[in-house]
N, C-alpha and C positions, 0 to 999 in steps of 0.2 A: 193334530197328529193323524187324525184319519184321512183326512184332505190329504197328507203326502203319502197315506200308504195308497189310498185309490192312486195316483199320480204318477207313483209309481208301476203301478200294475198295468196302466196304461201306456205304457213307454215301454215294457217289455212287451208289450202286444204288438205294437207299431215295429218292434224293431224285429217279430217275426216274419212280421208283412216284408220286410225289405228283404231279409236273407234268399227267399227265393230266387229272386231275380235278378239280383246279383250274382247269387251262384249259376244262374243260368248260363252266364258267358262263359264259364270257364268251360262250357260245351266236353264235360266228362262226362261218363253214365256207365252202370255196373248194369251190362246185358246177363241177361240168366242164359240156362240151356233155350228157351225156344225163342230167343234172341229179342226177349220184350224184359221193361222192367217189371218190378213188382208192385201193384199199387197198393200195397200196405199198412202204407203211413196215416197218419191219422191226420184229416185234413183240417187246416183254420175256421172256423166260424165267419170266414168272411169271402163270398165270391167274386169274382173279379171278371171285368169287361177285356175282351179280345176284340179289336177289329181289324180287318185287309182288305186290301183293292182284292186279293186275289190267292187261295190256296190251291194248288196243284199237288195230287198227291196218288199214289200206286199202293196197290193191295189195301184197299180200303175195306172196314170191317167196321160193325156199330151194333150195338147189343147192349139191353138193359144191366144196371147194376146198383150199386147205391155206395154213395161214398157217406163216410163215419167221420166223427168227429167230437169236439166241443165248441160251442158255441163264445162267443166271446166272455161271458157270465159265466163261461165253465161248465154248460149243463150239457149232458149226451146229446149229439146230433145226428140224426139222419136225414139224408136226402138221396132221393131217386136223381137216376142219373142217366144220360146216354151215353158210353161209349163208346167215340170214334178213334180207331186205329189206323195205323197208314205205315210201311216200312218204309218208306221216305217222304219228303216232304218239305217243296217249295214256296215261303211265302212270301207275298211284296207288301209292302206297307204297312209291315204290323206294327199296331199298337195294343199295350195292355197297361189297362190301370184297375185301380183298387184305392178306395175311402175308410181311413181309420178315422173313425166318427171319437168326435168328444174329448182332445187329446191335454191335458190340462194347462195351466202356464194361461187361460185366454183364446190356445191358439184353437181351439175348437177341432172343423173336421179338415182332416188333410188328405190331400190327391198322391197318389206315386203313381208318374205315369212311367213308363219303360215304350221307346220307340225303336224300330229296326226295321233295316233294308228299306230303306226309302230312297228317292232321289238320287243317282253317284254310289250308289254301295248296291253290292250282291244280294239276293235276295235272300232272308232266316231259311238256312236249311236244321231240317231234324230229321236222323233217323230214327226207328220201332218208338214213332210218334202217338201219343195216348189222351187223348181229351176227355174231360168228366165233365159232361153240358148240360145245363139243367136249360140253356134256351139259345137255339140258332136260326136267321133269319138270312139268306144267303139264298143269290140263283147257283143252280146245283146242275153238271152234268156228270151222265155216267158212264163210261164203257165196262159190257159186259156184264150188267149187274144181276145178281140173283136176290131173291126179297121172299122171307119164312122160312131161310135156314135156321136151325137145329142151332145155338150160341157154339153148344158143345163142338160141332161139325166144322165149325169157319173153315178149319187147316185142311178140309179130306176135298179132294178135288177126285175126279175119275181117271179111275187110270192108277189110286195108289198114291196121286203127288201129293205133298203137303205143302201148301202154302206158307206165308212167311210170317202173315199175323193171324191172329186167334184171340180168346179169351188170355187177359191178363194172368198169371198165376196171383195167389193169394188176393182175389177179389170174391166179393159176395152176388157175381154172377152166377145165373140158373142155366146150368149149361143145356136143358132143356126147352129153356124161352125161345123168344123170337129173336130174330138175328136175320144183318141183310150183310153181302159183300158187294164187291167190284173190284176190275182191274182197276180201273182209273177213275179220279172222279178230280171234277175241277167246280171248285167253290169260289163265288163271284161275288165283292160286294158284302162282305163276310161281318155281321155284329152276332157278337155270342156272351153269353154269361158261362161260366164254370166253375168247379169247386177246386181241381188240381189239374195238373199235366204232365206229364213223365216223357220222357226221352232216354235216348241211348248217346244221341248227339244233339248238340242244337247248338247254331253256329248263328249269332247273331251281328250282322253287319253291319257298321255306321250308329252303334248303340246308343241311346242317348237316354237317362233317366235324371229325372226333373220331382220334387217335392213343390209342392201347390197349395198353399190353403186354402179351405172352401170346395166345392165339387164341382168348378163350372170348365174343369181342364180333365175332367173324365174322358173317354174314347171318343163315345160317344153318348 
């Protein structure tokens, strides 16, 4: 009788790993007033791989924070985090997967990969795009950048104007810390780990998700 309650408990964990990604497509998002979402939500105990040939993306912002959670055992989590922001944002060749380890039945650990914008399809567009990276490895250019802003400051340009992204509402950013912007920054060659991602939009082209046994169909 214990064997099926673990068993099940594990099949409700699997089947929250799916929901995101799926809901991905339907490319909805509840913007707030400073037209970013809220990163609120309590994230999975489990991070997941991003790669691209290539992100191009405007009003680029990145600033410490820490995403919360429970762990897959249900125990409080935290994790330090960098996030990067971007009010738009082009990618070619994304991939993201994610390993739900141990799943019962035999089938052990299983891969969800989700592909987009490859080959014949448009490239993933998102807007008041928000990444929670605990690790990025990518050739990086920048136009324009500033590096030891103020988190708080992202939005205040001279002059009065405010910018379009900033610190997320309801995150456990020190609007005090360190913080770097830019007009433009294009990311080359893109492998990253992270804990969530929020959008306003995200429009993914030529979608293709695949379930995999074993980890050998990871990103990378």
């Amino acid at each position: 009788m214990s064997s099926q309650v673990r068993g099940g408990t594990r099949w409700k964990r699997f089947a929250l790993v799916m929901v995101p990604s799926v809901a991905a497509t339907a490319a909805v998002g509840i913007g707030l007033a400073q037209g970013a979402l809220a990163a609120s939500f309590s994230v999975s105990g489990q991070e997941f791989k991003v790669k691209a040939t290539q992100l191009e993306g405007w009003d680029f912002v990145q600033y410490g924070s820490v995403a919360s959670g429970k762990t897959l055992d249900g125990k409080p989590m935290n994790a330090p985090v960098a996030v990067s922001g971007f009010s738009k944002a082009y990618i070619t060749n994304m991939c993201q997967s994610v390993v739900t380890p141990d799943l019962p039945f035999g089938l052990g650990n299983v891969t969800l990969r989700l592909e987009a914008g490859g080959k014949g399809h448009d490239r993933v567009y998102a807007k008041d795009l928000y990444l929670d990276v605990s690790q990025l490895d990518a050739d990086a250019k920048f136009k324009n950048i500033d590096i030891g802003v103020a988190a708080g400051s992202l939005q205040d340009y001279p002059g009065g104007k405010k910018g379009p992204t900033g610190i997320q509402p309801n995150t456990q950013a020190n609007p005090n810390g360190f913080a770097q912007r830019a007009e433009k920054a294009v990311l080359s060659n893109v492998e990253q780990k992270a804990w969530a991602t929020t959008a306003g939009t995200f429009n993914l082209s030529g979608l293709k998700l695949r379930l995999h046994k074993g980890t050998d169909e990871e990103c990378y």
